[in-house]
DRENLUM-684873 format. One record per residue (C-alpha): x, y, z; residue number from 1; residue in one letter. Coordinates in Angstrom, 2 decimals. Layout:
N
NODE, X, Y, Z, NUM, A
...
# end
This chain:
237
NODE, 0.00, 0.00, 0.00, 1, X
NODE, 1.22, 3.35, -1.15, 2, X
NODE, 1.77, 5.51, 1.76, 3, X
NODE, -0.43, 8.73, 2.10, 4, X
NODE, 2.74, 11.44, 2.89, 5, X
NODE, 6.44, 10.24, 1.17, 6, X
NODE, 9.27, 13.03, 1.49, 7, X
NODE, 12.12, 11.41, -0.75, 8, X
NODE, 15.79, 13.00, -0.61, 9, X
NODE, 14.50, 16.62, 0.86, 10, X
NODE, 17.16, 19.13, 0.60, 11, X
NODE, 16.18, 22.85, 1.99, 12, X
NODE, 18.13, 25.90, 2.64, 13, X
NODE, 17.58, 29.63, 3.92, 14, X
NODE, 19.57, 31.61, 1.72, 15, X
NODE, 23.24, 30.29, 1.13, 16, X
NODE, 22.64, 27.99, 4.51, 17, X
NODE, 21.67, 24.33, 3.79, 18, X
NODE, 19.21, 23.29, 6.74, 19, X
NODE, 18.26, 19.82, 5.22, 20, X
NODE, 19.97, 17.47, 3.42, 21, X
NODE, 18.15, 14.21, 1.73, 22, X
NODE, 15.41, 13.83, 4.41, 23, X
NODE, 13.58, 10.85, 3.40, 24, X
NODE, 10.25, 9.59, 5.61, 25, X
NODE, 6.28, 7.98, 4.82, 26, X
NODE, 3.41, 8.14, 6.89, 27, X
NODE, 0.59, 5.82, 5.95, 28, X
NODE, -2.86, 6.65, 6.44, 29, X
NODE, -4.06, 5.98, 9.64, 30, X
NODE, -0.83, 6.32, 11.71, 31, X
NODE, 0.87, 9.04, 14.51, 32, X
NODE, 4.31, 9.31, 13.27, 33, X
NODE, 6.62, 11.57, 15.16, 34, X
NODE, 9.77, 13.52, 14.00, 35, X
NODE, 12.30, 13.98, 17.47, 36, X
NODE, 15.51, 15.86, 17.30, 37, X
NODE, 16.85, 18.77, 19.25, 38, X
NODE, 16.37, 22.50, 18.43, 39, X
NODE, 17.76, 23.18, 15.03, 40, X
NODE, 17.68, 20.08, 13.72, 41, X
NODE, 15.02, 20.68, 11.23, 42, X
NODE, 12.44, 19.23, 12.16, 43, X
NODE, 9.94, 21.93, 11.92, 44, X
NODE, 11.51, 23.06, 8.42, 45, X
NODE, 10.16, 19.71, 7.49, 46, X
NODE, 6.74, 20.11, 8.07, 47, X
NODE, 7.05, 23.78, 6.69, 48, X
NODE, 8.26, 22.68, 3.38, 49, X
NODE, 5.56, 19.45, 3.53, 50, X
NODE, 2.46, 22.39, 4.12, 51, X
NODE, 4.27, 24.50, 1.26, 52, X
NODE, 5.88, 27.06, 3.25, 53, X
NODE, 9.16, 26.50, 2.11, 54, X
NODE, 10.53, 25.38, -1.02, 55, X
NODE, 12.38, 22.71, -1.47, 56, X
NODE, 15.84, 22.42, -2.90, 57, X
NODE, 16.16, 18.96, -4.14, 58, X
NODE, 14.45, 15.72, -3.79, 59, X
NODE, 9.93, 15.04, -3.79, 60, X
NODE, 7.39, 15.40, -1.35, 61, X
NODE, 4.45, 13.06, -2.62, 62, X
NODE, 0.60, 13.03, -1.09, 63, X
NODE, -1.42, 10.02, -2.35, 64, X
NODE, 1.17, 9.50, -5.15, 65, X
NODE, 1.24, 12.74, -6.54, 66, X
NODE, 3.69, 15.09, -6.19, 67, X
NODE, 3.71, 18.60, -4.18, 68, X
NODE, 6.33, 20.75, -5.59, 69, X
NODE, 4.97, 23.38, -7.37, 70, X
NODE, 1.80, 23.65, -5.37, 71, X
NODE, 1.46, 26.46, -3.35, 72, X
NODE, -0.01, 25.75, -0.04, 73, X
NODE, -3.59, 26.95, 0.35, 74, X
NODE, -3.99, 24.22, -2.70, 75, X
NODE, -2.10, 22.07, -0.10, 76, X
NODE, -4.39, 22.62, 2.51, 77, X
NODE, -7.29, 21.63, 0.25, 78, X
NODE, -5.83, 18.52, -0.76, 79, X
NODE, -6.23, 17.47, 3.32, 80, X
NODE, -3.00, 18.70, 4.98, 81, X
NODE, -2.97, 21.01, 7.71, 82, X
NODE, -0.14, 22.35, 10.01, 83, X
NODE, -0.48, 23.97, 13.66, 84, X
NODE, 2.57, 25.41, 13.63, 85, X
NODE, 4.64, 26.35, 16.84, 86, X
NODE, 3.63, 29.46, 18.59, 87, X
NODE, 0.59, 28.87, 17.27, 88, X
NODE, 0.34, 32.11, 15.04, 89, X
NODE, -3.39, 32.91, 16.21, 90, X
NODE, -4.92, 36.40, 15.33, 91, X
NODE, -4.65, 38.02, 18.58, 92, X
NODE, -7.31, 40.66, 18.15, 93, X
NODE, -9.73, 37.97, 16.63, 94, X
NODE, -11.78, 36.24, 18.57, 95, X
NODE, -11.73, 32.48, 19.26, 96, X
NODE, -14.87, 32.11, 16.75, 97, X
NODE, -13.49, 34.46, 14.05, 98, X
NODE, -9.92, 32.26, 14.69, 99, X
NODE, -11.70, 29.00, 13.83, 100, X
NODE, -13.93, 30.04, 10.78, 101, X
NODE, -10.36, 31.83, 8.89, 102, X
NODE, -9.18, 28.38, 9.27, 103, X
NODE, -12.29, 27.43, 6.93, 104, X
NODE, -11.19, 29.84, 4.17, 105, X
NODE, -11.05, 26.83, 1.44, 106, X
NODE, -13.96, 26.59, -1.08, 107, X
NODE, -14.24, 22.99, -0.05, 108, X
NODE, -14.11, 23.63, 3.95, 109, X
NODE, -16.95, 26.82, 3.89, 110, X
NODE, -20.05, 24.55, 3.26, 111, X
NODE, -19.02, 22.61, 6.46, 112, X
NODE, -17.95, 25.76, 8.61, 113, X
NODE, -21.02, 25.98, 11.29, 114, X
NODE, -21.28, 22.26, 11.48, 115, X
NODE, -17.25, 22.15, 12.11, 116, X
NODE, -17.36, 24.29, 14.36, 117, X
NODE, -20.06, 22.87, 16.23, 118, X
NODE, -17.71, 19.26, 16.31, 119, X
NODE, -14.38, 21.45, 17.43, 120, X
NODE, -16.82, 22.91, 20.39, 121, X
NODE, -17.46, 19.35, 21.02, 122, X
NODE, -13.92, 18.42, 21.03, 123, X
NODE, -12.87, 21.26, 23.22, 124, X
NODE, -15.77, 22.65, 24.76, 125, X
NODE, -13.37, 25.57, 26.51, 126, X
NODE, -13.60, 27.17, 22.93, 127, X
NODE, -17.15, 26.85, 23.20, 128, X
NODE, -17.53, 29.00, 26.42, 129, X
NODE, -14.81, 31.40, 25.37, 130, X
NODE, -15.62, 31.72, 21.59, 131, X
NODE, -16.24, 35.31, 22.21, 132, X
NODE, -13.08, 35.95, 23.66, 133, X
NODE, -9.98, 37.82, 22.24, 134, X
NODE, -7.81, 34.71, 21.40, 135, X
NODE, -4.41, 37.04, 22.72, 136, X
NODE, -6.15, 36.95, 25.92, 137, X
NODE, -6.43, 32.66, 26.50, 138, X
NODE, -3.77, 30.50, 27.97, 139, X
NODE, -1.74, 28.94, 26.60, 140, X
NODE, -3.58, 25.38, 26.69, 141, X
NODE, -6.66, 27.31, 25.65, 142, X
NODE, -4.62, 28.79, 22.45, 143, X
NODE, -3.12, 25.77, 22.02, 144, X
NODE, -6.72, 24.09, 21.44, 145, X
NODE, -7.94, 27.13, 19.43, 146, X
NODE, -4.87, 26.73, 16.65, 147, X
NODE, -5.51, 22.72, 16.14, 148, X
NODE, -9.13, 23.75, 16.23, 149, X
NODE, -8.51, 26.20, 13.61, 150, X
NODE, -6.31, 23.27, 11.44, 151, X
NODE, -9.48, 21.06, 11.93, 152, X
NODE, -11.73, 23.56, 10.31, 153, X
NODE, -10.27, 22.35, 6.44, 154, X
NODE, -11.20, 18.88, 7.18, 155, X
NODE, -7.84, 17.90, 7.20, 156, X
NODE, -6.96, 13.98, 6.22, 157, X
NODE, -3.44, 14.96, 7.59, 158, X
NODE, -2.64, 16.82, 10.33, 159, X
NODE, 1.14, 17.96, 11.45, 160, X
NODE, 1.74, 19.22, 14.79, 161, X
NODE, 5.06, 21.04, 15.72, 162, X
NODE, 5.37, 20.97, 18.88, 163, X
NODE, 1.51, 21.44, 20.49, 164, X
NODE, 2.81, 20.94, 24.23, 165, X
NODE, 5.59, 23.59, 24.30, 166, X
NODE, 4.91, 25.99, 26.99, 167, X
NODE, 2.24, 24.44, 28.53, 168, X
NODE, 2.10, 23.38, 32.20, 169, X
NODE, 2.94, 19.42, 33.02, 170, X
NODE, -0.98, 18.62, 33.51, 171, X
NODE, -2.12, 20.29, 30.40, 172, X
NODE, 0.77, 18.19, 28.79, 173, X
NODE, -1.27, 15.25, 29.22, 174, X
NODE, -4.32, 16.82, 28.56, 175, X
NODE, -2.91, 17.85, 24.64, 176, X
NODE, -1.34, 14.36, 24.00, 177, X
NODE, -5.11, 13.19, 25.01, 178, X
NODE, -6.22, 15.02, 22.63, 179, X
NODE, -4.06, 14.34, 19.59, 180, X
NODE, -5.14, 10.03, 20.76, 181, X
NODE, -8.78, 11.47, 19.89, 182, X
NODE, -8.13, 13.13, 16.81, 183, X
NODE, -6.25, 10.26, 15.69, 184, X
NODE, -9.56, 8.29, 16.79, 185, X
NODE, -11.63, 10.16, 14.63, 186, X
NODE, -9.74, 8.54, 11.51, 187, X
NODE, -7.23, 11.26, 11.06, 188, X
NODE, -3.56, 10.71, 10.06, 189, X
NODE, -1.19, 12.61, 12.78, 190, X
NODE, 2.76, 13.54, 11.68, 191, X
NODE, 3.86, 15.03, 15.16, 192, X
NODE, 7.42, 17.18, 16.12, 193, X
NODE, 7.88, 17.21, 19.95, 194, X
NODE, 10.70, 17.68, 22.21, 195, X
NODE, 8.87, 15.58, 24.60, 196, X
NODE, 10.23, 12.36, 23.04, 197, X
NODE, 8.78, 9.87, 26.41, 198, X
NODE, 4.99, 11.28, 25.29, 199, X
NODE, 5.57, 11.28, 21.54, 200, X
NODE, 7.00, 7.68, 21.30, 201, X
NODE, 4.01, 6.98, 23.96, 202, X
NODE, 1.73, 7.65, 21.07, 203, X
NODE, 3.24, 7.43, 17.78, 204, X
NODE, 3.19, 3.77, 16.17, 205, X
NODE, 6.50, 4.96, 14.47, 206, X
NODE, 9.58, 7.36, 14.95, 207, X
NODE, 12.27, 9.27, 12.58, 208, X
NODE, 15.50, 10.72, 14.68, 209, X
NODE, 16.70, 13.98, 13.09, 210, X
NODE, 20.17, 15.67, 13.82, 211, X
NODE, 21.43, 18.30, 11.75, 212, X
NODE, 19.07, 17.67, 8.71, 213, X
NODE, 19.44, 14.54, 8.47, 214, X
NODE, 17.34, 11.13, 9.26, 215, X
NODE, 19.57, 9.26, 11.54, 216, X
NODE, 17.59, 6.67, 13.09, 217, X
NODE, 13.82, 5.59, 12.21, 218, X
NODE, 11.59, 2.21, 13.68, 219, X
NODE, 8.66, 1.35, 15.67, 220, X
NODE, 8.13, 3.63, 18.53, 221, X
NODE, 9.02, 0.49, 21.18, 222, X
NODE, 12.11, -0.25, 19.07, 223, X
NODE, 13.65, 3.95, 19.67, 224, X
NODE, 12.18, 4.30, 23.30, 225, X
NODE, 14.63, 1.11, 24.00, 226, X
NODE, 17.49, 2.50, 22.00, 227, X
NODE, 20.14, 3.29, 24.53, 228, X
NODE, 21.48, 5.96, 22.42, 229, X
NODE, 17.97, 7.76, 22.14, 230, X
NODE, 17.27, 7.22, 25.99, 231, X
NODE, 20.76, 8.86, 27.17, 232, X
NODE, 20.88, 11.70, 24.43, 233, X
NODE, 17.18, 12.43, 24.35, 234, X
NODE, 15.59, 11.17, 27.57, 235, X
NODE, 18.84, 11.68, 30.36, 236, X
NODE, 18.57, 7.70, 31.33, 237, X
# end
């Protein structure tokens, strides 16, 4: 079976500075795959140039077979790929409502805005009792929700997260990787980055180790939480 996402020999750079060189990954429908590395290692500059935010140098970034480059990425986000990026990037002055229908801009995604909506309340029902707030003014768990709320809005088929629990306080940690486990219920197909490598592998069925652009180690999720290297560079054990 074809996987949904393949990134094939991905080179990147900013300017004269090459940031990744011959990434190669797949994610199949259905899974959690997470991307672990420390800062820098490009990790998120993967998922930007997968959503069309950067270009790529070299190499192919294929989605049900077909090939990316050359697509700009609102075309990517109607084709079922969505990004919550880290930071978030909500519109401060907006309010949580007016956050969550933008992320409905697609011709596709408008027909299905109220009734989205109406299953993101469900799935967070904070947004529901803040929706008329300024989202500048939630916490950080609450902005965190209102930014994958936002990605759900285009009916995404996959869904990257870069690094959703960042910031957020040890209990709401738990709380956010719940979350992503009910997305993923829901039938949705989950590419994660996350420094917090013990709850990613927790989750993910597989794993791809990147240090300084470059896939160094990859396998099943049990196979890199038991790799001594992993556990003494990444977890301090």
């Amino acid at each position: 079976m074809k996987p949904l996402l393949e990134v094939s020999d991905l080179s990147l750079a900013y300017g004269d500075v090459q940031v990744l060189f011959g990434v190669s990954l797949e994610v199949h429908e259905g899974e959690i795959v997470t991307l672990l590395g420390s800062n820098g290692a490009g990790k998120t500059t993967t998922l930007r140039a997968i959503s069309g935010l950067r270009p790529a140098r070299g190499g192919d970034i294929r989605y049900r077979g077909e090939s990316l480059l050359g697509i700009a990425a609102s075309k990517r986000a109607e084709l079922g790929i969505a990004l919550v990026p880290e930071g978030r990037e909500l519109w401060p002055q907006l309010t949580v409502r007016e956050n969550l229908e933008l992320g409905a801009y697609s011709k596709g995604a408008r027909p299905r805005s109220g009734q989205n909506i109406e299953r993101i309340f469900g799935l967070f029902p904070r947004l529901e009792e803040r929706h008329a707030q300024l989202a500048g003014s939630l916490s950080g768990g609450e902005q965190q929700m209102c930014a994958i709320g936002r990605a759900m809005m285009s009916d995404p088929k996959l869904l990257m997260l870069d690094e959703p629990s960042l910031g957020l306080a040890p209990i709401l940690v738990d709380q956010m990787f719940s979350i992503i486990r009910t997305l993923h219920g829901t039938g949705i197909t989950v590419l994660l980055v996350e420094q917090n490598l013990q709850k990613a592998l927790e989750i993910a069925q597989r794993g791809y180790v990147i240090e300084t652009g470059r896939v160094k180690l990859q396998g099943a999720s049990a196979e890199l939480l038991g790799d001594p290297a992993i556990r003494q560079a990444y977890l301090g054990l």
